[in-house]
C-alpha positions in Angstrom: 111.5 138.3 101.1 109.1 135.6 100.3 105.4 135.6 102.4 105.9 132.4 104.4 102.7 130.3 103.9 100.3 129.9 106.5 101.7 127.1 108.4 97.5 125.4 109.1 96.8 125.6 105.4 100.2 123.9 104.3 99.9 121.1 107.2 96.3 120.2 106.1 97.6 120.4 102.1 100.3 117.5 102.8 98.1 115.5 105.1 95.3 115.7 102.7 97.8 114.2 100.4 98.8 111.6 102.6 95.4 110.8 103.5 94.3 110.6 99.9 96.9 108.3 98.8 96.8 106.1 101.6 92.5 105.8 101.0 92.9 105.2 97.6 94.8 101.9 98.1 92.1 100.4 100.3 90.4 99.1 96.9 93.9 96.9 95.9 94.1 95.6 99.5 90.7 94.3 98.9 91.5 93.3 95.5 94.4 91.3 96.6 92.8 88.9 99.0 91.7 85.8 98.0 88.4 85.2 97.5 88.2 82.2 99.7 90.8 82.4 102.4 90.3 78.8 103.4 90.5 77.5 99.0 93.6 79.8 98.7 95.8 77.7 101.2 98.5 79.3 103.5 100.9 82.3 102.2 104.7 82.1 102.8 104.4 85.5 105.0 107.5 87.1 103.4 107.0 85.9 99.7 106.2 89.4 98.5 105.7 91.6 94.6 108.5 94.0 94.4 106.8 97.5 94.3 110.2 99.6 92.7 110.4 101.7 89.9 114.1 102.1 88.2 115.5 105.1 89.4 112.6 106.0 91.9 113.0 107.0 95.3 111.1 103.6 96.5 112.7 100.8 97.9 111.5 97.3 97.2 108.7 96.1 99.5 110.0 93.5 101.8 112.7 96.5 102.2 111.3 99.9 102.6 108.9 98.6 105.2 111.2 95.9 107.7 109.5 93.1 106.7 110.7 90.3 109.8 111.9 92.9 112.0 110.7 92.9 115.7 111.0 97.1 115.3 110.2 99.6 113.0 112.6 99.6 110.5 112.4 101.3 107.6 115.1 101.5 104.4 116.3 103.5 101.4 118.2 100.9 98.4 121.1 102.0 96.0 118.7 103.3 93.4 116.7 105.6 95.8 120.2 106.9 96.6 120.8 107.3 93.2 118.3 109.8 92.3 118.8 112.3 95.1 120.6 115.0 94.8 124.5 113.7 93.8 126.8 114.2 96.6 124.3 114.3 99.1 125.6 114.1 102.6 124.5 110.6 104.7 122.5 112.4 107.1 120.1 114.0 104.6 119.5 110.4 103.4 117.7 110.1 106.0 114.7 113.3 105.4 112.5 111.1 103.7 112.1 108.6 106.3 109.2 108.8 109.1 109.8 110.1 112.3 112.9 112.0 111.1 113.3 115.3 111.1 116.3 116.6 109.6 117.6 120.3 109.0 119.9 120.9 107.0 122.2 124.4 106.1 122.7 123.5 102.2 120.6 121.4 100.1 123.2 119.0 100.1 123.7 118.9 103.6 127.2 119.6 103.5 127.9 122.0 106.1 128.3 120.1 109.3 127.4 123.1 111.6 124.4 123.4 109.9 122.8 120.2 110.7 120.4 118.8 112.8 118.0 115.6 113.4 115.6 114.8 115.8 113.5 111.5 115.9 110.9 110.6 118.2 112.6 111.8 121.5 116.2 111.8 120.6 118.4 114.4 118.9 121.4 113.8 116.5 124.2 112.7 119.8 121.9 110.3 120.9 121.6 108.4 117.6 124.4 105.4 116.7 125.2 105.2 113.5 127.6 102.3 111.9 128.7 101.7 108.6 129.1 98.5 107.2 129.5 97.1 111.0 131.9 99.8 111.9 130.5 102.1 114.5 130.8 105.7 114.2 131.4 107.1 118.0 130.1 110.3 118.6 128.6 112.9 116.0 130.8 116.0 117.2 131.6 118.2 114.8 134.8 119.0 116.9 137.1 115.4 117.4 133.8 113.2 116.4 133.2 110.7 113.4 129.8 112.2 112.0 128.2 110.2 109.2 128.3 112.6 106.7 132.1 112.3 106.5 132.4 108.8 105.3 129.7 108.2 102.5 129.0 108.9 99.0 125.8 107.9 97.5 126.9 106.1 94.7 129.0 104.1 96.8 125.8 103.4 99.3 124.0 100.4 99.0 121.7 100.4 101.7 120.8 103.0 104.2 118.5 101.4 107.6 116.8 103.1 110.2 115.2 101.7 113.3 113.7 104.5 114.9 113.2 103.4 118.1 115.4 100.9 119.6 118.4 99.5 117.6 119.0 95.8 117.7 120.4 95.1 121.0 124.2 93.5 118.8 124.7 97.0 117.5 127.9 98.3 118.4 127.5 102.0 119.7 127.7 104.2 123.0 125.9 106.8 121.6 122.5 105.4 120.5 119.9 105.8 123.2 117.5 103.7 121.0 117.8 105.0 117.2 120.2 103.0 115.6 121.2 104.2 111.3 123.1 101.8 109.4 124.5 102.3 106.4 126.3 99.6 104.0 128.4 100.4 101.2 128.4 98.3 98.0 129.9 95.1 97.3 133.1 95.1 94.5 131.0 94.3 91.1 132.3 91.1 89.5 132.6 92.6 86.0 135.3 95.3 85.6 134.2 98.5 84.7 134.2 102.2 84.8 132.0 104.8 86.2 132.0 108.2 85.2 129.8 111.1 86.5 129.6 115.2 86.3 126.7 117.2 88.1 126.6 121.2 87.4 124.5 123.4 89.5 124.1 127.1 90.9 126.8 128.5 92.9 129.1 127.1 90.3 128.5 123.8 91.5 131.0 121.6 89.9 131.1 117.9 91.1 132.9 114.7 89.4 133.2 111.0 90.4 134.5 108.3 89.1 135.0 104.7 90.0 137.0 102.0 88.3 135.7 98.0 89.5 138.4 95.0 88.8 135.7 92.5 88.7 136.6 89.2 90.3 139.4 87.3 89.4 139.9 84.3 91.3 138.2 85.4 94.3 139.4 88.4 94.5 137.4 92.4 93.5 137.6 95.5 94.5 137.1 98.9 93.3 138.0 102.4 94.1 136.2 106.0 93.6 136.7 109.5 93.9 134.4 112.2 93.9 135.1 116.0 94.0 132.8 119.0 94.8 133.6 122.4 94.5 130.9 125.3 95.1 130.3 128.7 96.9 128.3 129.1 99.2 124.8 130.0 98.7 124.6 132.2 101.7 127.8 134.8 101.9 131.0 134.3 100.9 133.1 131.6 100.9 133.3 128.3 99.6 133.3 124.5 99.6 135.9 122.0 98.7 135.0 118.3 99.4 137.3 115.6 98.0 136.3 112.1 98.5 138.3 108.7 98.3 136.6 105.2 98.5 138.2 101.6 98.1 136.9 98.5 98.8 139.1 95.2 98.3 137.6 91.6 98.8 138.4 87.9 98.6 135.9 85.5 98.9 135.8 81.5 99.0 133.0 79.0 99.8 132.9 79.5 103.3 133.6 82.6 103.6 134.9 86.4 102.6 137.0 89.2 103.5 136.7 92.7 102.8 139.2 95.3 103.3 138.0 99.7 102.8 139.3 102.7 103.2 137.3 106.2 103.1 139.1 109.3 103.0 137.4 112.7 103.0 139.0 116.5 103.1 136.6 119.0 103.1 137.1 122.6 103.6 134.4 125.4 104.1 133.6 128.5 105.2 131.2 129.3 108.0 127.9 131.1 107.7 126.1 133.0 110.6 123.0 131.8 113.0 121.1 134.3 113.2 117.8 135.3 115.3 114.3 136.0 114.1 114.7 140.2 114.3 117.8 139.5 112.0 116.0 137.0 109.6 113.0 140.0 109.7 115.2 142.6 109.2 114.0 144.6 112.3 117.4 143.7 114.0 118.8 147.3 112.6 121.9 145.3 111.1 124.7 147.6 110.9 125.6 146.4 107.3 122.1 146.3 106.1 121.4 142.3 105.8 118.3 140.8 106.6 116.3 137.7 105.8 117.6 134.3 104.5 120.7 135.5 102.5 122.0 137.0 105.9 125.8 136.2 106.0 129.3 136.9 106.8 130.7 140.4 105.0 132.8 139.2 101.9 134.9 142.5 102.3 136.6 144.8 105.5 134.2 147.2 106.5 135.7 150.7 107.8 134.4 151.0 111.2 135.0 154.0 113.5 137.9 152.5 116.2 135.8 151.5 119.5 139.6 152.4 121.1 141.5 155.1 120.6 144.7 154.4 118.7 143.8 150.6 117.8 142.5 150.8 113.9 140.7 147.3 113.8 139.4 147.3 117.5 135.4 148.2 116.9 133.2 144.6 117.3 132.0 144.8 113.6 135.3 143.3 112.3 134.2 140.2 113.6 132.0 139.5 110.7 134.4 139.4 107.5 134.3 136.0 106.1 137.8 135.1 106.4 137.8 134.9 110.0 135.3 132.0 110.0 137.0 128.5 108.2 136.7 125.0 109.1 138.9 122.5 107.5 138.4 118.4 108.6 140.5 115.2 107.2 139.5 112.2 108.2 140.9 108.4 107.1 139.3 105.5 108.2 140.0 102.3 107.6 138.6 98.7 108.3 138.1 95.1 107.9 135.6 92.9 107.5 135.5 89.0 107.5 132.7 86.2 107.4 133.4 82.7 108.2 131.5 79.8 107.8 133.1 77.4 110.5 129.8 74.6 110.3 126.7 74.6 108.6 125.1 76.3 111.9 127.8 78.1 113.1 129.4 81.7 112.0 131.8 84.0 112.9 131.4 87.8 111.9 134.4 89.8 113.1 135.5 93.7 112.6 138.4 95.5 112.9 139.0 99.4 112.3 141.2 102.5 112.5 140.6 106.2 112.3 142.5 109.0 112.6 141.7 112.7 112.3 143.0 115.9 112.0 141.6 119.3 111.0 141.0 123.5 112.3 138.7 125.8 112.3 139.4 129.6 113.1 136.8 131.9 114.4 137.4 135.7 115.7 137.2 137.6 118.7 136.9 140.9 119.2 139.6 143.3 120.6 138.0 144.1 124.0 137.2 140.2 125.0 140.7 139.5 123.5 142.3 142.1 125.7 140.1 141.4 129.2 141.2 137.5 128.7 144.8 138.8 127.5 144.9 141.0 131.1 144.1 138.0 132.9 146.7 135.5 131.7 149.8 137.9 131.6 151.1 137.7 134.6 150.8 133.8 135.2 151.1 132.6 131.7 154.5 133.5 129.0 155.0 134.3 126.1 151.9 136.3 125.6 151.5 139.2 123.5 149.3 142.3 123.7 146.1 142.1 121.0 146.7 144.3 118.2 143.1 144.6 117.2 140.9 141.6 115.9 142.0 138.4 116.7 142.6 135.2 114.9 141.4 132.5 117.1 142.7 128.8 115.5 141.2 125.9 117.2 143.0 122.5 115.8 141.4 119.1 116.7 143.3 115.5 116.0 142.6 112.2 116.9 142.8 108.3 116.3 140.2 106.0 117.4 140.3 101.7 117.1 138.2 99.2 117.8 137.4 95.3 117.1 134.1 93.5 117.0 133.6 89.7 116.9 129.8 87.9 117.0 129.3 84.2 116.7 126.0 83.1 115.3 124.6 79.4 116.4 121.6 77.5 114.6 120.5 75.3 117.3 117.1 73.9 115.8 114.4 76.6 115.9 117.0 78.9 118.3 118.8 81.5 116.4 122.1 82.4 119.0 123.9 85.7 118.4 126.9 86.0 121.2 129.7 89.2 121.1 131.8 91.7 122.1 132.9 95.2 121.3 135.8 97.1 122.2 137.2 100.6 121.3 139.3 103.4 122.1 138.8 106.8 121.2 141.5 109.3 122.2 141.1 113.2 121.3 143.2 116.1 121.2 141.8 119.8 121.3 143.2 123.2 121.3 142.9 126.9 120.9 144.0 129.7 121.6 144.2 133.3 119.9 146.5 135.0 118.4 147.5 138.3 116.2 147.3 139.3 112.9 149.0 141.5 111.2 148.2 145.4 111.9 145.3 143.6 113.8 143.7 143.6 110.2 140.7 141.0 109.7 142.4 140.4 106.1 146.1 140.2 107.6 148.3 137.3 107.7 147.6 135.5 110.9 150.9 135.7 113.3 151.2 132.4 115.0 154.2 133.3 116.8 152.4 135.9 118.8 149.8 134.0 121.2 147.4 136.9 123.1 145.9 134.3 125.4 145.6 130.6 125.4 141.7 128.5 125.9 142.5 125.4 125.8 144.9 122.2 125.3 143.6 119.3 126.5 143.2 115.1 125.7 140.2 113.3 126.3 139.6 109.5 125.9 136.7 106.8 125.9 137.3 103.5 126.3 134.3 101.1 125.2 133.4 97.9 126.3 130.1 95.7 124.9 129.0 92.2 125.6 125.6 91.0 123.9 123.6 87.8 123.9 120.4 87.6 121.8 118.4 84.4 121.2 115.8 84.8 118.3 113.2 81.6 118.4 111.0 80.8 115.4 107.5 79.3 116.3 104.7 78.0 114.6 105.9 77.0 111.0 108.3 80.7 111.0 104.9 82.5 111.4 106.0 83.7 114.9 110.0 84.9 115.7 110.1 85.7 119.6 113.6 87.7 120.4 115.4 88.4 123.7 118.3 90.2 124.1 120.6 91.7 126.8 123.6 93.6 126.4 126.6 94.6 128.7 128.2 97.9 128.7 131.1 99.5 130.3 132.2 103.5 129.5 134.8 104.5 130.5 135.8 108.8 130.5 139.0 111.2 130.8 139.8 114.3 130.3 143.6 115.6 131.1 145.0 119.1 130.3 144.3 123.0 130.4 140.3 122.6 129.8 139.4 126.4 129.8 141.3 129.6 130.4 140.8 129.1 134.2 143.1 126.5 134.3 146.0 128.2 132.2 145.2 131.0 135.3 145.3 128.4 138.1 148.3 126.9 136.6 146.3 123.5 136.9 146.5 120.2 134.7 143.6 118.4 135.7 143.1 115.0 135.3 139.2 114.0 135.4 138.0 110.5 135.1 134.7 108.7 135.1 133.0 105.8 134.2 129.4 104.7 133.5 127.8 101.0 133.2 125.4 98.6 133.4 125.6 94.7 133.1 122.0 94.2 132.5 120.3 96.3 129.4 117.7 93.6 128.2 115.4 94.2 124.9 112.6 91.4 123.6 110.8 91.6 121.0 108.3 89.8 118.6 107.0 89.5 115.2 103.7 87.3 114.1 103.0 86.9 110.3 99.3 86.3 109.2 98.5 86.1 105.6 99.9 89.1 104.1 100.8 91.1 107.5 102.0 91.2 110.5 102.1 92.4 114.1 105.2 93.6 115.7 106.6 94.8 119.1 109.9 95.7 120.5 110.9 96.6 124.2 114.4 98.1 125.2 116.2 99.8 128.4 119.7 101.2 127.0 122.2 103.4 128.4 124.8 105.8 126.5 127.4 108.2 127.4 126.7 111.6 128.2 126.4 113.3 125.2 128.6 116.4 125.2 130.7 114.9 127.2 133.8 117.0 126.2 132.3 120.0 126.6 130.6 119.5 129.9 134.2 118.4 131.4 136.0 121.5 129.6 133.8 123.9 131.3 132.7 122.3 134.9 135.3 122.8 138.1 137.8 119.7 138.6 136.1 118.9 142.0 132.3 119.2 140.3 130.6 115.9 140.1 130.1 114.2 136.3 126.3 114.1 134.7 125.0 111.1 135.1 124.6 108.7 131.9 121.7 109.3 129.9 119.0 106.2 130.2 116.0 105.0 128.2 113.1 102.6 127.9 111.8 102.2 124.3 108.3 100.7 123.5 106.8 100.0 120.2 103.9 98.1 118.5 103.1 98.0 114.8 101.1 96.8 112.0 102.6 95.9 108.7 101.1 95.4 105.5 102.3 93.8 102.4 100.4 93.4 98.8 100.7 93.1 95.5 100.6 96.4 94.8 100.9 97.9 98.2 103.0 97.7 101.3 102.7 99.8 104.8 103.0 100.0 108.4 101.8 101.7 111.4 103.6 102.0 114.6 102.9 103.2 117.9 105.7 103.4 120.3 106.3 105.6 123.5 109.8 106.5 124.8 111.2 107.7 128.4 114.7 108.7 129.1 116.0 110.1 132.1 119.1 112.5 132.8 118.4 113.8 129.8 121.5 116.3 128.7 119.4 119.0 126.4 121.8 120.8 124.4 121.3 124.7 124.2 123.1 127.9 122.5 124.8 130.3 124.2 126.5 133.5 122.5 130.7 133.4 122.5 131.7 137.4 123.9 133.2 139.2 120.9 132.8 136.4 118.1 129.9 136.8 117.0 129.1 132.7 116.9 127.4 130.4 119.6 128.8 128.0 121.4 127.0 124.8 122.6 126.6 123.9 126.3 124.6 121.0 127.9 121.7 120.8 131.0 120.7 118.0 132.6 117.0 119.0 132.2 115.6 115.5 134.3 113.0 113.2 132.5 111.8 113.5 128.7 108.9 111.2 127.6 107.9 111.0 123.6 105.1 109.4 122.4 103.1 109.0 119.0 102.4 107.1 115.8 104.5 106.7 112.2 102.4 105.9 109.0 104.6 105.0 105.7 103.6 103.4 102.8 103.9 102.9 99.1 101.1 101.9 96.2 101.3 101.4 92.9 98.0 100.7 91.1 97.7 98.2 88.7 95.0 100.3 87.0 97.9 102.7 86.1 99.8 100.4 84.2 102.3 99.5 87.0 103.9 103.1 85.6 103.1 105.3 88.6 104.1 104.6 92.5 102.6 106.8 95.3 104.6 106.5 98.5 104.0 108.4 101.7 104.4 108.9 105.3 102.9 110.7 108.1 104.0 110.6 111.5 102.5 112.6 115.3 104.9 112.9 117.6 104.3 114.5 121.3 108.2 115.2 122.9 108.0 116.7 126.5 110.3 117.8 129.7 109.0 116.5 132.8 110.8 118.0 135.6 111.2 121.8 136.0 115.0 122.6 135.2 116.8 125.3 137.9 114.3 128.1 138.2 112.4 128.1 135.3 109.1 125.8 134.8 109.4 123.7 132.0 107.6 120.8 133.1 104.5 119.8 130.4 106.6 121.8 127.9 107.6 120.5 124.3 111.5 119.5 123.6 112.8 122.5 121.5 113.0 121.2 117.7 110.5 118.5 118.1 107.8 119.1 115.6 104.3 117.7 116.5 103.2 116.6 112.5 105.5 115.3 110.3 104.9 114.7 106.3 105.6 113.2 103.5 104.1 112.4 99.6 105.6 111.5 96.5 105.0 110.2 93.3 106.6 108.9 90.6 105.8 108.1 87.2 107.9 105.6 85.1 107.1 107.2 81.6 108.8 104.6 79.7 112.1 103.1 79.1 113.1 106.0 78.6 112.6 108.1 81.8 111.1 108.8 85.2 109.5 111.7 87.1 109.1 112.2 90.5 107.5 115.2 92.6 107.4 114.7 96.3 106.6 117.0 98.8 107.9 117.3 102.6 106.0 118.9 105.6 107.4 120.1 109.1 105.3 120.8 111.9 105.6 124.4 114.2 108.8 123.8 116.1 109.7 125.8 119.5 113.2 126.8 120.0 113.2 127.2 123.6 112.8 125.3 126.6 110.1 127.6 128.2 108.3 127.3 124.7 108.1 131.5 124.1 109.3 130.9 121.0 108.9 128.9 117.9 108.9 129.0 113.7 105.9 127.8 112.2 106.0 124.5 110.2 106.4 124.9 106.7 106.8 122.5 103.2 109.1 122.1 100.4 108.8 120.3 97.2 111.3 118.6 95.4 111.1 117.2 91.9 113.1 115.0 89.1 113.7 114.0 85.9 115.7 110.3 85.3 116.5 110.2 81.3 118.3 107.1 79.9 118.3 103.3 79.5 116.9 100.9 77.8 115.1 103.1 75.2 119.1 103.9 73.9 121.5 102.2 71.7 125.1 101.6 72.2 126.9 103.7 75.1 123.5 105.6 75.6 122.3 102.3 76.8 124.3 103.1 79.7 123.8 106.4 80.5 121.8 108.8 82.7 120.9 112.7 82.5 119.0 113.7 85.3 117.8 116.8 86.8 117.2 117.3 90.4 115.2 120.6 91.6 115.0 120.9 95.3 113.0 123.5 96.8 110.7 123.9 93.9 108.5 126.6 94.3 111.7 128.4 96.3 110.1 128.5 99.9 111.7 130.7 102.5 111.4 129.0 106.1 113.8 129.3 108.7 115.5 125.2 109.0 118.2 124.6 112.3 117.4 125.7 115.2 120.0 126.2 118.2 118.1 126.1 121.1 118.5 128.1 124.3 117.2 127.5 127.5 114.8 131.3 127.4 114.1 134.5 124.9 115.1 134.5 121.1 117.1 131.5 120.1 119.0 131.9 116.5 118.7 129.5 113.4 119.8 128.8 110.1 117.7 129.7 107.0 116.7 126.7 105.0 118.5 126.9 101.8 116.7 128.1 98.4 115.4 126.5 95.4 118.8 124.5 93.8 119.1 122.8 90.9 121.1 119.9 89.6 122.3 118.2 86.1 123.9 115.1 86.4 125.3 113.0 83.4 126.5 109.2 84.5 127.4 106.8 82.1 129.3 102.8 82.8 131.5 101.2 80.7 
């Protein structure tokens, strides 16, 4: 196994980096300003030099840095997209932003167990994410719409973060300030074709392929599929992704509509958390794994019976690969329309659809299967005695629908923004375990033959938003004062068996609840001054408890609900924009009470973790996020250096039951957070890029006995094609991606627990790409 690096040394390598980068541009800020301020006359504050490099991982200026924004808010564009990693999932767009830090299981992100984000004080439930004005609900992996789901990069026009208070007209209950927007492409107005085919290790095998109409009359559209096929890199198993975007739209002077669909089937096959004496191999596994390659068994072991007379009844059985699948299919659909009514007025409105469906089957063991089986025999029929391992399906299914409608109003130097959101999310959930034949890991799973029944139940959110924000322009557009306040009602219920108590109690519950507030105000302000400009942002919000599912399916019918989780975001900045350089600096501080901290517990005789939630009391984050991007004239305008750097303090404080937690870091919230790049447009034929990515020492528990030390990885690429070609070369790319570069071995998601070891997921190793991409 590879010597992890010490984590100091690596820390002060990619600061130094930073550091150096950001020092070195202090000569072209001089160089920029004007000799004599008072001879050079006023500067339109937002008239700015595009710093971008075709096929660079760096955004345009005005962009990448949130130039006019009362908050920090920070973007990736299409062609930063474009040189990832193809088929790169929507939440690991998001690793090279600052603030953000994001685990993933694969290096494409793929495997939705696997992920993670935290940001400032907030963990991946308590972000919103919309796409193209569509909200996204909840980030459950079980009955939720996760971003990952919906996007292809190629497809992706524009990914936006704000990291610490979303505008107050974004539609979500889920955001407790972070709000991630993503917006697909717009139908090209030439027709055309897109073709695209990316190899890799783990016979990595990916196509896409679009086909535009161009406009005709008004009308575009185009539609795209995209298809990945790979084993896994860890274990057995392997993924199957298939991926179907469409986009129609008819436009006119006054207006447009647009019409999409996304449709996305992915099938996968689990791979194991596993705990620090695992991952050092000083666990004693009974199978001899160890380290980052530690997975599921890709065969049936022969184990001595743990019962007499019942072949497949010993505990090991648990970990053959075929007893750990998910499978998801999701379609969502939605439309968009703009309307001009007056000069000053506009009308934005949204409607959408989803519905989902999907499994996932995980094992149990033949002595929980039989204690649970003895417990439900009497009251519950139809049961059947375990025959030795059991095949536990869990099948989730759901629609969810909402409308959106904003009216925007020009009233002199008052910008008014008035709306409404409402949705219904209803969820269906089951499981239950059942035989296989012989009671054989490998044997075909007998669905007729239940050995005792968890759960059957329907839960449902109902949504309700009002907002009203008035942004006011002041002193020739040099100052933009905004004040907002939004209105939201949630409303919770959860009906059926929940758990196998209720199956014994012979008990449907029905459980409702309901959470609001009519006043959630946010103000902020920008002020532009030559070639910068102060910022500040202030925000109370309110979101649905996150978990809420499985905080209902577990508690009694008579227990009292969590209360909703609340915060107060606070933010000032500094943004700077120059010829050859653009940055900001923001320092914000963030306060959330009721916090519901997610933790890990493990699942008797399956060998997984299941997640439960605590109301741990009060959190409070505070810190500072540097980005920025220079590209030196002296260099020929050729070479871009682009960095961030961000210091980020995340605590508890109130003790939580009977342990002392107060003063202690949130689990998963690194204090330093890094990263450098540069790029290096060689000519018109080709760029490079090497950029580098730090994260801090993390602790994985809430008493903070535990934690994985911070570690870097380094990610390179080569862009090849363009302008320096002829005929259909002229419009082609080959690029190769390396993630991972010098193959580091670190330990990535962390599933908390509230004391002693926690388990993880090893960050994945060094993968390569080649991708060939041509249009017609």
């Amino acid at each position: 196994m590879t010597q992890p690096l010490r984590p100091a040394a690596t820390r002060r390598r990619l600061v130094l980096a930073f550091a150096i980068s950001q020092a070195l541009s202090l000569p072209a800020l001089a160089a920029d300003a004007p000799a004599d301020a008072d001879a050079a006359g006023p500067r339109t504050p937002t008239t700015l030099d595009s710093l971008v490099v075709t096929g660079a991982r760096v955004a345009e200026a005005d962009i990448a840095i949130g130039t006019d924004q009362v908050r920090n808010t920070i973007a990736i564009d299409h062609e930063a997209l474009l040189s990832a990693p193809a088929g790169i999932s929507g939440l690991k767009m998001l690793e090279s932003l600052p603030g953000f830090n994001v685990q993933a299981n694969d290096a494409l992100g793929l495997y939705e167990f696997g992920n993670s984000v935290f940001v400032r004080a907030f963990g991946f439930r308590q972000i919103g994410f919309v796409l193209d004005g569509i909200p996204l609900g909840r980030s459950d992996q079980f009955g939720g719409s996760p971003v990952f789901r919906y996007v292809d990069n190629e497809n992706t026009w524009r990914v936006t973060a704000s990291q610490g208070a979303g505008d107050v007209s974004a539609p979500s209950y889920a955001s407790l300030g972070p709000i991630v927007q993503h917006q697909s492409l717009a139908p090209a107005e030439e027709a055309g074709v897109q073709l695209s085919q990316t190899f890799g290790p783990d016979d990595l095998n990916r196509s896409f392929v679009k086909l535009e109409s161009g406009e005709h009359g008004g009308f575009s559209g185009y539609l795209s599929r995209s298809k990945i096929d790979s084993r896994l890199w860890r274990g057995p198993g392997t993924i199957d992704r298939e991926h179907i975007e469409g986009k129609a739209r008819y436009r006119w002077d006054s207006g447009s509509v647009d019409f999409k669909v996304v449709h996305n089937d992915f099938f996968d096959y689990d791979t194991p958390s596993i705990n620090k004496a695992q991952y050092l191999g000083t666990a004693n596994d009974a199978f001899g794994r160890q380290g980052r390659y530690f997975g599921y068994l890709g065969y049936v072991p022969s184990l001595a019976p743990s019962v007499a007379g019942i072949a497949y009844s010993a505990t090991g059985y648990n970990q053959y690969y075929q007893q750990a699948i998910n499978q998801r299919t999701d379609t969502l659909y939605g439309l968009n329309g703009l309307f001009v009514l007056s000069p000053d007025l506009e009308l934005r409105s949204t409607l959408y659809y989803e519905d989902k469906d999907g499994y996932g089957v995980s094992p149990e063991a033949y002595a929980t299967s039989l204690a649970s089986h003895n417990a439900q025999r009497a009251i519950v029929p139809g049961l059947y005695a375990p025959l030795g391992l059991q095949y536990g399906l869990s099948t989730v299914a759901g629609t969810r629908q909402g409308a959106l409608a904003a009216l925007t109003w020009q009233v002199g130097a008052h910008s008014i923004d008035a709306g409404a959101w409402r949705e219904r999310d209803r969820y269906h959930r089951t499981q239950a375990r059942y035989n296989q034949v012989g009671g054989n890991p490998a044997g075909q799973p007998l669905l007729d033959q239940p050995v005792h029944l968890q759960r059957d139940f329907w839960s449902t959110r109902t949504s309700t938003q009002l907002h009203l924000k008035d942004t006011w322009r002041l002193l020739d557009d040099r100052l933009a004062l905004e004040f907002g306040v939004k209105a939201l009602d949630l409303a919770y219920e959860i009906e059926g068996q929940r758990n196998p108590a209720d199956y014994i109690a012979g008990r449907r519950p029905l459980i409702r609840d309901r959470w609001k507030d009519g006043f959630l105000p946010q103000a902020g302000a920008v002020y532009s001054f030559g070639r910068e400009q102060l910022f500040a942002s202030w925000s109370q919000t309110l979101a649905l408890p996150q978990g809420a599912d499985d905080i209902y399916s577990q508690a009694s019918p008579a227990a009292p609900g969590p209360e909703a989780e609340t915060a107060e975001n606070l933010e000032l900045g500094l943004r700077s924009n120059r010829g050859t350089f653009n940055g900001v600096l923001a320092l914000y501080a963030s306060r959330f009470d009721d916090r519901l901290q997610s933790y890990a517990s493990p699942v008797p005789g399956s060998g997984t973790t299941e997640t439960f939630f605590q109301n741990v009391g009060a959190v409070e984050a505070w810190g500072a996020e540097a980005s920025g991007i220079w590209k030196p004239r002296a260099l020929g305008d050729r070479v871009a250096f682009n960095g961030n750097l961000s210091w980020n303090r995340a605590e508890f404080k109130d003790d939580f039951s009977t342990f002392a937690i107060a003063g202690n870091r949130v689990p998963d919230s690194p204090q330093w957070l890094s990263q450098a790049g540069v790029t290096w447009e060689a000519g018109r034929w080709g760029v490079l890029n090497l950029s580098g990515r730090y994260v801090g020492q993390r602790y994985s528990n809430y008493v903070n006995t535990e934690s994985v030390g911070g570690y870097a990885v380094w990610n390179a690429y080569v862009d090849l094609g363009g302008e320096a070609f002829e005929g259909l070369l002229r419009n082609a790319r080959l690029r190769f991606n390396v993630d991972n570069l010098f193959d580091r071995d670190y330990l990535g998601t962390i599933n908390p627990v509230v004391s002693g070891p926690a388990t993880y997921r090893p960050g994945p190793d060094r993968t390569w790409q080649v991708s060939l991409s041509i249009a017609l």
